[in-house]
N, CA, C and O atoms as a Maestro MAE file, in Angstrom:
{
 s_m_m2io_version
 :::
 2.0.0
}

f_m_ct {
 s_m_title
 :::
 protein
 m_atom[264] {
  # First column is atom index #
  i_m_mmod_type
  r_m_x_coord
  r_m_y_coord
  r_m_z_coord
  i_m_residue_number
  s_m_chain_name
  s_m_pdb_residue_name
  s_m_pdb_atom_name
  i_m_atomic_number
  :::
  1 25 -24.977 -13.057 -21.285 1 A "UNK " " N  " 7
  2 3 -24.131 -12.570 -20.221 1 A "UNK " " CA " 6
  3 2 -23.351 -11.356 -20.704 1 A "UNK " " C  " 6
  4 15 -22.810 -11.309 -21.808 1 A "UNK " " O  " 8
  5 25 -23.327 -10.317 -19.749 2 A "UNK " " N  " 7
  6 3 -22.182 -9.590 -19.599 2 A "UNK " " CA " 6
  7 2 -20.695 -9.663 -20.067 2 A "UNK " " C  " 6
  8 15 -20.022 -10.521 -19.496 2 A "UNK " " O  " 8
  9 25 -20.130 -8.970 -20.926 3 A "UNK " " N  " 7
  10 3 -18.663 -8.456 -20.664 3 A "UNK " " CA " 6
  11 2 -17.953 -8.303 -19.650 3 A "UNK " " C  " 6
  12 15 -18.507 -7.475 -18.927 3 A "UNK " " O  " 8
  13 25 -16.844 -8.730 -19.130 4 A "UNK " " N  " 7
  14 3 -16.512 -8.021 -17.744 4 A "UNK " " CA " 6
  15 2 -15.940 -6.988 -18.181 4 A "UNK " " C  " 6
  16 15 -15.569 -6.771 -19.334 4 A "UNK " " O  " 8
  17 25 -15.827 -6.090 -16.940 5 A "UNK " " N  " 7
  18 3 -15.482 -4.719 -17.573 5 A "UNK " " CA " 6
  19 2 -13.878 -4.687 -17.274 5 A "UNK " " C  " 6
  20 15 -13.700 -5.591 -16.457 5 A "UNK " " O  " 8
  21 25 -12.862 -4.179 -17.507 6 A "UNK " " N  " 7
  22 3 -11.626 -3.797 -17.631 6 A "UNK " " CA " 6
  23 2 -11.647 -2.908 -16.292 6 A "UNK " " C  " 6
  24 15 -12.513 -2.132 -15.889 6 A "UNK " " O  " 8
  25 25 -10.242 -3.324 -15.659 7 A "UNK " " N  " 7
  26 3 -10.166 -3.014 -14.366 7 A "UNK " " CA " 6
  27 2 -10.506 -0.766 -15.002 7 A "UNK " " C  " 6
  28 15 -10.539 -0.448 -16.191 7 A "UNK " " O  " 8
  29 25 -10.679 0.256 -13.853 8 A "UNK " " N  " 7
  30 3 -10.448 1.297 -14.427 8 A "UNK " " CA " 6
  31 2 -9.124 1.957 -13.944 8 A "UNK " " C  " 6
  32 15 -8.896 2.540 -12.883 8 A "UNK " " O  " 8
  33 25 -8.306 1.708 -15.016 9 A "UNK " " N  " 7
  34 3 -7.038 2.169 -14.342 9 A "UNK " " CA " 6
  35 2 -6.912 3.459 -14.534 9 A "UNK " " C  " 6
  36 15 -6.555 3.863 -13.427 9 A "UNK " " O  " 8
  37 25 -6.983 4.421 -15.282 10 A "UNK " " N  " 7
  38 3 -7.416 5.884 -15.091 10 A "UNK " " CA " 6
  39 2 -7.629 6.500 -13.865 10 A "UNK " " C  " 6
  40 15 -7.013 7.262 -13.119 10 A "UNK " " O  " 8
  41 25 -9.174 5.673 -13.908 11 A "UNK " " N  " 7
  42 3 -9.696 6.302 -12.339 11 A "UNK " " CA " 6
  43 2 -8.711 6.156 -11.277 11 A "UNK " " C  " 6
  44 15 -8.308 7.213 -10.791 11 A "UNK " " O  " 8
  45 25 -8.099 4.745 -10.677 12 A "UNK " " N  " 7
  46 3 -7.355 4.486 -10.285 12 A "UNK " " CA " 6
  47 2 -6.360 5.485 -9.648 12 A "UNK " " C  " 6
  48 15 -6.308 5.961 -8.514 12 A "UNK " " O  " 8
  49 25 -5.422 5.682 -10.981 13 A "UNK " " N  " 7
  50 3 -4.241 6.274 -10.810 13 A "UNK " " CA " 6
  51 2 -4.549 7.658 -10.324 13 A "UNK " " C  " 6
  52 15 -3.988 8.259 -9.407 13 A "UNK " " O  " 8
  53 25 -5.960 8.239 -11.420 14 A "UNK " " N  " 7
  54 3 -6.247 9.927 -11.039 14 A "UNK " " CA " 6
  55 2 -6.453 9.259 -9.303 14 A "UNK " " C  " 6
  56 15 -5.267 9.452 -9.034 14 A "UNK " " O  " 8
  57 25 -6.831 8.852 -8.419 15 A "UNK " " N  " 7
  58 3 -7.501 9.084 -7.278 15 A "UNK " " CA " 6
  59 2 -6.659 9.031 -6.369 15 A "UNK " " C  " 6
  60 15 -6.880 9.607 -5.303 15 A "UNK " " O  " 8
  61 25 -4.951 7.990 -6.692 16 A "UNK " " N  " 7
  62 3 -4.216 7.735 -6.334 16 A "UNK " " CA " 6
  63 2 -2.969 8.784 -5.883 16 A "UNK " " C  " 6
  64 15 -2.494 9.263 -4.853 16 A "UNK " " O  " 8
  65 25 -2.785 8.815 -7.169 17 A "UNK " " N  " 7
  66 3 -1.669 9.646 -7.608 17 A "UNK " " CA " 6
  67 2 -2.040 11.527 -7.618 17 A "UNK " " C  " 6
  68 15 -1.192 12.403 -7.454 17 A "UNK " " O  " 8
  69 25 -3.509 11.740 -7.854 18 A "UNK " " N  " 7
  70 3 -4.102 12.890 -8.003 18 A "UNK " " CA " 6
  71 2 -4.565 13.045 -6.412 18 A "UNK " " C  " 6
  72 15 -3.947 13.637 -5.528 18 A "UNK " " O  " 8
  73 25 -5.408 12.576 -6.340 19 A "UNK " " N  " 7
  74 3 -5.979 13.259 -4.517 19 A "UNK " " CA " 6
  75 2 -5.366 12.677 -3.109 19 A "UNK " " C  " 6
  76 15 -5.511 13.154 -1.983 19 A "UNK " " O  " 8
  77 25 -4.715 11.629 -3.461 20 A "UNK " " N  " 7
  78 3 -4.040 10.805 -2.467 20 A "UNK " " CA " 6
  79 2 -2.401 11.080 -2.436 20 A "UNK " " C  " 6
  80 15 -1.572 10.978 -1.533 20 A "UNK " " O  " 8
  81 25 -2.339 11.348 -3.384 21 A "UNK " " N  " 7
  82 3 -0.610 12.341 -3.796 21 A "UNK " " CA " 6
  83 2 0.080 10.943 -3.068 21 A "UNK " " C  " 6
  84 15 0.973 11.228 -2.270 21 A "UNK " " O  " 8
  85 25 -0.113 9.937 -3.176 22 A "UNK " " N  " 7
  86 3 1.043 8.592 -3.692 22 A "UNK " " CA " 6
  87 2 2.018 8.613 -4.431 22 A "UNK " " C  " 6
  88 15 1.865 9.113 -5.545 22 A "UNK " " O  " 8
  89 25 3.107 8.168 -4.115 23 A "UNK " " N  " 7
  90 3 4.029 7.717 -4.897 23 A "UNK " " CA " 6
  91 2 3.325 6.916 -6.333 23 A "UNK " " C  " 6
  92 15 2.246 6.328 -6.412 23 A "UNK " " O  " 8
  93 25 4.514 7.175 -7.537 24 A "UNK " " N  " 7
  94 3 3.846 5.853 -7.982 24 A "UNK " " CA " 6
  95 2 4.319 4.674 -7.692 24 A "UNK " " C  " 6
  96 15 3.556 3.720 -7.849 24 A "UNK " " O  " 8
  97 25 6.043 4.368 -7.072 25 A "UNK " " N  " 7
  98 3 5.742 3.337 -6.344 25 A "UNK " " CA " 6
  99 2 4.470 2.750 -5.185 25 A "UNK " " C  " 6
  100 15 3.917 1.653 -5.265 25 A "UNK " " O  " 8
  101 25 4.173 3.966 -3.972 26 A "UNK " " N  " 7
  102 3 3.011 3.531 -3.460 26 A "UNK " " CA " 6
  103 2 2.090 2.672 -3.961 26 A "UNK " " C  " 6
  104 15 1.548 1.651 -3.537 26 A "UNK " " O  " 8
  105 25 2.008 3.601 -5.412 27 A "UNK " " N  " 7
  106 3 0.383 3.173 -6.194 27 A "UNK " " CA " 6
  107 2 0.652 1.538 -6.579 27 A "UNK " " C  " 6
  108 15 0.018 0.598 -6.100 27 A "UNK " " O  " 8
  109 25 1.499 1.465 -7.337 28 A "UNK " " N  " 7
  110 3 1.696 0.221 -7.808 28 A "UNK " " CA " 6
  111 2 2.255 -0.772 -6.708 28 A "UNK " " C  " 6
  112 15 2.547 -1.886 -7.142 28 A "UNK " " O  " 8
  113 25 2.439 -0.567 -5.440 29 A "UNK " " N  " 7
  114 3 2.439 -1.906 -4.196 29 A "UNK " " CA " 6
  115 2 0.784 -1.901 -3.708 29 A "UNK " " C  " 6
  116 15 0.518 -2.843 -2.962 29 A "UNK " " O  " 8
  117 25 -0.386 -0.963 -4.026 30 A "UNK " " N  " 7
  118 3 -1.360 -1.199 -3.205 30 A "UNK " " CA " 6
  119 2 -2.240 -1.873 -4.508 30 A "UNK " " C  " 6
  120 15 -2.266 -1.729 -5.731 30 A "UNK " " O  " 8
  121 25 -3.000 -2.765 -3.399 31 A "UNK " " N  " 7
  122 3 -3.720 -3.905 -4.045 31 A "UNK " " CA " 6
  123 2 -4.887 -2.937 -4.520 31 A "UNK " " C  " 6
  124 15 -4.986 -1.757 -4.184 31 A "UNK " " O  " 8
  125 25 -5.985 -3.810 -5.578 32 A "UNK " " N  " 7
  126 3 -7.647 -3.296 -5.879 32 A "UNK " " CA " 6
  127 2 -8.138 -2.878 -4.603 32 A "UNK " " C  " 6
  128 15 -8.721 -1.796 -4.522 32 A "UNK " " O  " 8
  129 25 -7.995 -3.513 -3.716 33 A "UNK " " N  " 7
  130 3 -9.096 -3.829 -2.376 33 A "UNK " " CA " 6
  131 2 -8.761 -2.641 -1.416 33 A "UNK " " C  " 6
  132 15 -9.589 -2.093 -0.688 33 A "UNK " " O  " 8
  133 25 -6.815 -2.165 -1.553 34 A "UNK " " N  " 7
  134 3 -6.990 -1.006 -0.779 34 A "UNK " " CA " 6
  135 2 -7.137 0.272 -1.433 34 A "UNK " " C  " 6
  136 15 -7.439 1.257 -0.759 34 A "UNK " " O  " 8
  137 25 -6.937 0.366 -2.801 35 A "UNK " " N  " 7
  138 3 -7.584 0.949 -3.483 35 A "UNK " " CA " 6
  139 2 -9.127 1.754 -3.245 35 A "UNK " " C  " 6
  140 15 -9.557 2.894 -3.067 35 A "UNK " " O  " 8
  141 25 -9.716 0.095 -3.392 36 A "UNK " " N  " 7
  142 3 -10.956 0.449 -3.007 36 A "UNK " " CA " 6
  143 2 -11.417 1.100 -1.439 36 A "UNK " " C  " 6
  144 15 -12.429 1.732 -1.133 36 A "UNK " " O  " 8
  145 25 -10.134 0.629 -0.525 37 A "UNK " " N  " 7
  146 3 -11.036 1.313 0.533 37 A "UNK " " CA " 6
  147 2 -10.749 2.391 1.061 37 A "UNK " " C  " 6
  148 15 -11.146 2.927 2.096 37 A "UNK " " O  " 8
  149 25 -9.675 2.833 -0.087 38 A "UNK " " N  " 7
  150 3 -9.070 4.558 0.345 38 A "UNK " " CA " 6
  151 2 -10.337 5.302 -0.582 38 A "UNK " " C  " 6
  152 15 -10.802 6.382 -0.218 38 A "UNK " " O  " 8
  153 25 -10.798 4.645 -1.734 39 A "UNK " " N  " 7
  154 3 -11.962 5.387 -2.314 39 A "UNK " " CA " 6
  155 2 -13.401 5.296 -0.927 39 A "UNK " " C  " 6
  156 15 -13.421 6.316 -0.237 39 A "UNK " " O  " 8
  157 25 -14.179 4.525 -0.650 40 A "UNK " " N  " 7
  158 3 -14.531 4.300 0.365 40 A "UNK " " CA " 6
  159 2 -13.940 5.317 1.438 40 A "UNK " " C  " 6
  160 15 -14.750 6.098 1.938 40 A "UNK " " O  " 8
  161 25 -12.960 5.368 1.735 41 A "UNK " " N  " 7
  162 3 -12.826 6.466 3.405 41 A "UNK " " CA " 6
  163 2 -13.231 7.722 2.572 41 A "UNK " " C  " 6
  164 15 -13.937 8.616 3.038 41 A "UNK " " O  " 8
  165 25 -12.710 7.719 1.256 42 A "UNK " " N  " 7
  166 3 -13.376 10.063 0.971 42 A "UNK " " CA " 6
  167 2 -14.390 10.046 0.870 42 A "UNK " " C  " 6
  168 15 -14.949 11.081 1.232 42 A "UNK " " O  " 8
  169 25 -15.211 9.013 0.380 43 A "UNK " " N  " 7
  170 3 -16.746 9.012 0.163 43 A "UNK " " CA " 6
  171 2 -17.784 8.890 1.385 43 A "UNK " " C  " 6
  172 15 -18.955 9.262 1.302 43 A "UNK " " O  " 8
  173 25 -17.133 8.252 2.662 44 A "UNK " " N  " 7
  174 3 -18.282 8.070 4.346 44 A "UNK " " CA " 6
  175 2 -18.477 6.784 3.725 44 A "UNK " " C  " 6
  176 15 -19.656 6.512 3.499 44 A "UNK " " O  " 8
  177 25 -17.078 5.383 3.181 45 A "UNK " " N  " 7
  178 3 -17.754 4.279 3.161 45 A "UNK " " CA " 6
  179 2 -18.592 3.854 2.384 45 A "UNK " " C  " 6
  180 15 -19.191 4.710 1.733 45 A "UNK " " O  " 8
  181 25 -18.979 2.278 2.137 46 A "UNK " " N  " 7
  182 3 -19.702 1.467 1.690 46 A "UNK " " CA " 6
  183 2 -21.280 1.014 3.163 46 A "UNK " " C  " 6
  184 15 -21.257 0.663 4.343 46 A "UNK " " O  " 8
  185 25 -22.416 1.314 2.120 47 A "UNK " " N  " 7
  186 3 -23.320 1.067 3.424 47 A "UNK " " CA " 6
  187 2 -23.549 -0.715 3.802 47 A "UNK " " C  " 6
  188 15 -23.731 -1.553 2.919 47 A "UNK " " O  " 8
  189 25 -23.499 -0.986 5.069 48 A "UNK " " N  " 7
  190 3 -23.296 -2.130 4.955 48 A "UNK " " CA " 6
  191 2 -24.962 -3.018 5.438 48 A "UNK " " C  " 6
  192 15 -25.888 -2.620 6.144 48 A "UNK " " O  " 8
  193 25 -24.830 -3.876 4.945 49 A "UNK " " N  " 7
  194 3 -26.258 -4.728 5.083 49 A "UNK " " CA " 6
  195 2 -26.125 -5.142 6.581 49 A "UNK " " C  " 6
  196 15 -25.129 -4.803 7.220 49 A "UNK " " O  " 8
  197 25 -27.444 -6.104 7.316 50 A "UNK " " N  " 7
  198 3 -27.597 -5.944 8.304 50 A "UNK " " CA " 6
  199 2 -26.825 -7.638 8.670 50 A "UNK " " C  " 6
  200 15 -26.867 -8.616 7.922 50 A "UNK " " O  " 8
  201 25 -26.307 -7.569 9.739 51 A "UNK " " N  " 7
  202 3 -25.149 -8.910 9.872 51 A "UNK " " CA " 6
  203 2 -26.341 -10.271 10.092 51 A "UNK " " C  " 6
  204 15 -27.428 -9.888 10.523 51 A "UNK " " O  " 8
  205 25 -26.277 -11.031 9.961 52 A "UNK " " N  " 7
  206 3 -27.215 -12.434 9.486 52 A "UNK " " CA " 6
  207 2 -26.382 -13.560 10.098 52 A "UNK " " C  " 6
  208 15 -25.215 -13.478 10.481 52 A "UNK " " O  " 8
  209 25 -27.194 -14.637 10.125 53 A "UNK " " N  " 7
  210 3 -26.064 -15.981 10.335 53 A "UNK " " CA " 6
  211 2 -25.096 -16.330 10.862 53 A "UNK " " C  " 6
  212 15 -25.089 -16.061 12.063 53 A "UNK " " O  " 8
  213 25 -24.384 -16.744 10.559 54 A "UNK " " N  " 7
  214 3 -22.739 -16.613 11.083 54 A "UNK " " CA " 6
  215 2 -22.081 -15.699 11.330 54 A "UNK " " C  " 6
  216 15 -21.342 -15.695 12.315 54 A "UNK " " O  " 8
  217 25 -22.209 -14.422 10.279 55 A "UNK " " N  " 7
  218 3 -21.850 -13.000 11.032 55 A "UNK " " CA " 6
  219 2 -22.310 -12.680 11.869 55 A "UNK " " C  " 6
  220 15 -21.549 -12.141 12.673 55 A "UNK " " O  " 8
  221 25 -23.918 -12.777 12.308 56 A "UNK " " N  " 7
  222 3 -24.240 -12.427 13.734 56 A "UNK " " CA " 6
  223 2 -23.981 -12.743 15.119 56 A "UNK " " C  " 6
  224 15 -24.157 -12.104 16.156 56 A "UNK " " O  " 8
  225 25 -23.374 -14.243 14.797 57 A "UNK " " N  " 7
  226 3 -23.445 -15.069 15.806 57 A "UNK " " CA " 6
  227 2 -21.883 -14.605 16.475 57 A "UNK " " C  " 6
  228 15 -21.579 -14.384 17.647 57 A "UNK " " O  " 8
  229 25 -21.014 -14.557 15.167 58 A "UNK " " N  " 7
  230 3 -19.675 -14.148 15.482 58 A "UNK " " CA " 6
  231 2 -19.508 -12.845 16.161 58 A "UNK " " C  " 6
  232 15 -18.727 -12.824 17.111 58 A "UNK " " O  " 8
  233 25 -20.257 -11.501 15.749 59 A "UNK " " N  " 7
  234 3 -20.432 -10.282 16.427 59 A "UNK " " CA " 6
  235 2 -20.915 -10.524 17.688 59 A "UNK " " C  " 6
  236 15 -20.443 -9.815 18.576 59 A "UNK " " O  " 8
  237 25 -21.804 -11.413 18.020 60 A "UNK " " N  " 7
  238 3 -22.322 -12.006 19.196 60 A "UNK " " CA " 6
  239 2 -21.319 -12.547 20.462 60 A "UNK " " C  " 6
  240 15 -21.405 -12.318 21.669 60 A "UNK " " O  " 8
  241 25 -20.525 -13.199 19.847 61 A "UNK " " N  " 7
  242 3 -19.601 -14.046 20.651 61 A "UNK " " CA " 6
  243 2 -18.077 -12.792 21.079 61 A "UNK " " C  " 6
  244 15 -17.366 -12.784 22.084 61 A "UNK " " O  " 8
  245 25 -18.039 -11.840 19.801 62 A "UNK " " N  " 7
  246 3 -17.117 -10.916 20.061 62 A "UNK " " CA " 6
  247 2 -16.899 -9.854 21.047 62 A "UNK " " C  " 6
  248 15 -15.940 -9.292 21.575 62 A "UNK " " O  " 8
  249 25 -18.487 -9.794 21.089 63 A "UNK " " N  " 7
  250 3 -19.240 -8.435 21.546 63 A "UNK " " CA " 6
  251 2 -20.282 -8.498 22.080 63 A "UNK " " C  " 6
  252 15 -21.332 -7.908 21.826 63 A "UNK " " O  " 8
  253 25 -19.889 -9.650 23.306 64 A "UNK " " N  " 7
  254 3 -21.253 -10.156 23.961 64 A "UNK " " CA " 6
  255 2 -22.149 -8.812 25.332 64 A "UNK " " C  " 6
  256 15 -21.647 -7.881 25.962 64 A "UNK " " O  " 8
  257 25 -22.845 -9.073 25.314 65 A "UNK " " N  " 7
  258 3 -23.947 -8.106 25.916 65 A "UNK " " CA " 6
  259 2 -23.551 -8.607 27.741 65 A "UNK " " C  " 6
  260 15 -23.504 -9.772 28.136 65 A "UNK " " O  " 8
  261 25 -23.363 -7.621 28.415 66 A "UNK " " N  " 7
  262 3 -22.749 -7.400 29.755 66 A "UNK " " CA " 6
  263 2 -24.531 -7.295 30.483 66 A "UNK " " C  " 6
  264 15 -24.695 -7.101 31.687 66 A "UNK " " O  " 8
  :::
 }
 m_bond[263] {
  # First column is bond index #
  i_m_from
  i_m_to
  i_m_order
  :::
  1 1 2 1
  2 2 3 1
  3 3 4 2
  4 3 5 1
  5 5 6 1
  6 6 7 1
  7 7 8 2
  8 7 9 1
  9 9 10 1
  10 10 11 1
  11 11 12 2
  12 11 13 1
  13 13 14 1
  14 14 15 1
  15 15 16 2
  16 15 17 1
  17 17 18 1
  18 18 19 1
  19 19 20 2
  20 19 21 1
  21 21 22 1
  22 22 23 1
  23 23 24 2
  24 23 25 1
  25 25 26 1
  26 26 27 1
  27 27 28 2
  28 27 29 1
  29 29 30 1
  30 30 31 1
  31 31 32 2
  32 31 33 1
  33 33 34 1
  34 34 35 1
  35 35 36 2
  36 35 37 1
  37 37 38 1
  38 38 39 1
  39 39 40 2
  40 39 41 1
  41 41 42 1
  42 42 43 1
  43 43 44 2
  44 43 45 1
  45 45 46 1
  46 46 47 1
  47 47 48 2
  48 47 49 1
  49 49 50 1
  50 50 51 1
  51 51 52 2
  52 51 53 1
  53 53 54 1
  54 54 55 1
  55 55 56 2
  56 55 57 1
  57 57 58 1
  58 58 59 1
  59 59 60 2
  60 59 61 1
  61 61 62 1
  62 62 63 1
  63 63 64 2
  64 63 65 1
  65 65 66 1
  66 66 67 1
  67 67 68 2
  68 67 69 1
  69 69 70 1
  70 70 71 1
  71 71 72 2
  72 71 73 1
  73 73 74 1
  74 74 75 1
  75 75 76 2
  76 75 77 1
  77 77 78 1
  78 78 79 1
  79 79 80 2
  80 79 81 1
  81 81 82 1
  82 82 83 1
  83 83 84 2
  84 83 85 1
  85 85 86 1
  86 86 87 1
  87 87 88 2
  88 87 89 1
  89 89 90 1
  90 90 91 1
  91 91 92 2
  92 91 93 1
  93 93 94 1
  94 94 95 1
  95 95 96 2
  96 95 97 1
  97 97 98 1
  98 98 99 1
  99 99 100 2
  100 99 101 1
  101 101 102 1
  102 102 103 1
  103 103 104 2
  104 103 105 1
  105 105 106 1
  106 106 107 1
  107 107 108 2
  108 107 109 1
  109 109 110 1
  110 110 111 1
  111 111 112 2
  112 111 113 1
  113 113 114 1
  114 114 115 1
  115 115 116 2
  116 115 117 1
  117 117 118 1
  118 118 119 1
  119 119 120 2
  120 119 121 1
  121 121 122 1
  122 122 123 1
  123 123 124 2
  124 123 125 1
  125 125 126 1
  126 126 127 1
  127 127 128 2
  128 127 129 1
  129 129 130 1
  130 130 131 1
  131 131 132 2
  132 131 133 1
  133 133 134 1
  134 134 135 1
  135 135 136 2
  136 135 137 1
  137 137 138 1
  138 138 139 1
  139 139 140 2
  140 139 141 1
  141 141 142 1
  142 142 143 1
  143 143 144 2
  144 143 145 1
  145 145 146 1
  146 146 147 1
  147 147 148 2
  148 147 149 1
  149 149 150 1
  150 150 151 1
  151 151 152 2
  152 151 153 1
  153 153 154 1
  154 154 155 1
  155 155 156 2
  156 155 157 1
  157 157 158 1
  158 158 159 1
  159 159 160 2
  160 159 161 1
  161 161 162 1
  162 162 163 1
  163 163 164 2
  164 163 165 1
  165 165 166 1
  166 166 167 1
  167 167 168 2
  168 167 169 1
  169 169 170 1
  170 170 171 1
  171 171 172 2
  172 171 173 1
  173 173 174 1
  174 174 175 1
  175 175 176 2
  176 175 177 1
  177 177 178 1
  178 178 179 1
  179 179 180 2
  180 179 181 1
  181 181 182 1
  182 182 183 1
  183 183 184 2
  184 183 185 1
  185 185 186 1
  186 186 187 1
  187 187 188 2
  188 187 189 1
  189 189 190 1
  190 190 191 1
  191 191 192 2
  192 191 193 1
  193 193 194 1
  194 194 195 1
  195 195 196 2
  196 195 197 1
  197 197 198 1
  198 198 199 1
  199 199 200 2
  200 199 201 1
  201 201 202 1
  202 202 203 1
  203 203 204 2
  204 203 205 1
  205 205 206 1
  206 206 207 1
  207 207 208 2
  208 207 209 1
  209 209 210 1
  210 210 211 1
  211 211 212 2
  212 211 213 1
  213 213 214 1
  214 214 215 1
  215 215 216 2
  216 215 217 1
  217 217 218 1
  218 218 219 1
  219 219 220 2
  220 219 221 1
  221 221 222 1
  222 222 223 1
  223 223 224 2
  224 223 225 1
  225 225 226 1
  226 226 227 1
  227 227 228 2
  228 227 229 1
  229 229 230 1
  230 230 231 1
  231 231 232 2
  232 231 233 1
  233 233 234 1
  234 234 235 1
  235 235 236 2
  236 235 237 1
  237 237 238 1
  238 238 239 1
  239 239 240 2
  240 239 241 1
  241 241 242 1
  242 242 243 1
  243 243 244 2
  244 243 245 1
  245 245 246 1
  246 246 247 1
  247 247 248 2
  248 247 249 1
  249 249 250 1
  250 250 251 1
  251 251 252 2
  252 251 253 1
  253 253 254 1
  254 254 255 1
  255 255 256 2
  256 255 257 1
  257 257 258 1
  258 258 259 1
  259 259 260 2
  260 259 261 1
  261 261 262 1
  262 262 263 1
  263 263 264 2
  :::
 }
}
């Protein structure tokens, strides 16, 4: 097995603090996840797989066909 890798806090902060011009309070109240999805909005997103199962059924019931 694998090493896990060490969060990258570098990257992090450069993307944060460098292109997002955050506070570093900002930086340090936002979680990994929004982190990740302010990286995600400069990039056009994560591509997403096609909805299956229970996700479909739920998009189904949300967003039912007229």
């Amino acid at each position: 097995m694998s090493e896990p890798q060490a969060f990258p806090w570098d990257d992090a902060m450069t993307l944060a603090l460098g292109v997002l011009r955050w506070s570093p309070a900002e930086f340090w109240r936002a979680t990994p996840r929004e982190l990740t999805a302010a990286w995600d909005g400069l990039n056009g997103g994560r591509p997403m797989g096609p909805a299956v199962g229970r996700d479909l059924r739920r998009l189904m019931e949300a967003f039912p066909d007229e």
